[in-house]
C-alpha positions in Angstrom: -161.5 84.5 161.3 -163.2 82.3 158.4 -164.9 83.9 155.3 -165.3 87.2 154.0 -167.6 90.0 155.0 -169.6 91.4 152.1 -170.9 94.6 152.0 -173.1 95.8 148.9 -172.5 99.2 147.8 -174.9 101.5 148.8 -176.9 103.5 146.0 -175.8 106.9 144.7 -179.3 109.0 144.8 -177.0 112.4 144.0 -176.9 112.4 140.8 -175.2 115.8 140.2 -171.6 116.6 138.5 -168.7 117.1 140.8 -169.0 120.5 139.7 -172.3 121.3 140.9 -171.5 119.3 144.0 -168.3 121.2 144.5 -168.3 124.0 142.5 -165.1 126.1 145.2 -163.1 123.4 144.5 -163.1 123.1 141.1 -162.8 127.1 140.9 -159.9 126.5 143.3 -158.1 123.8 140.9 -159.0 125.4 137.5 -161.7 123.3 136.2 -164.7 124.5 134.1 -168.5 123.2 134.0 -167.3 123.2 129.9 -164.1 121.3 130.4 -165.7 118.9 132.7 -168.3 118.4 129.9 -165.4 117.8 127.2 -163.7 115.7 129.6 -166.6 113.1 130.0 -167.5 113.3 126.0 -163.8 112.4 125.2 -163.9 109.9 127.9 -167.5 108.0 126.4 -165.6 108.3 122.8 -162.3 106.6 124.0 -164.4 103.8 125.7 -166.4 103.4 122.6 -163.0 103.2 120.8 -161.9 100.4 122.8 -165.1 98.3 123.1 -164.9 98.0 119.8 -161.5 97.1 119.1 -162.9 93.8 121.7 
């Protein structure tokens, strides 16, 4: 076989948190709506952080 087969991504149209999406599961592991929340704020900081270190 010759080449390589591209696919493009298909677009995301749910746009909701994993824990609206699975809210059992989260329950079931121990996560919070909140520390989901913190999570992704000290996530944005950290990549902030670093871009500007570039």
């Amino acid at each position: 076989m010759n080449g390589v087969i591209h696919f493009k991504p298909s677009e995301t149209t749910d746009k909701r948190h994993i824990f609206e999406k699975y809210p059992h599961l989260c329950a079931a592991v121990g996560l919070t709506g909140v520390e989901l929340c913190e999570d992704a704020r000290g996530l944005a900081n950290t990549i902030a952080q670093t871009g500007s270190k570039n």
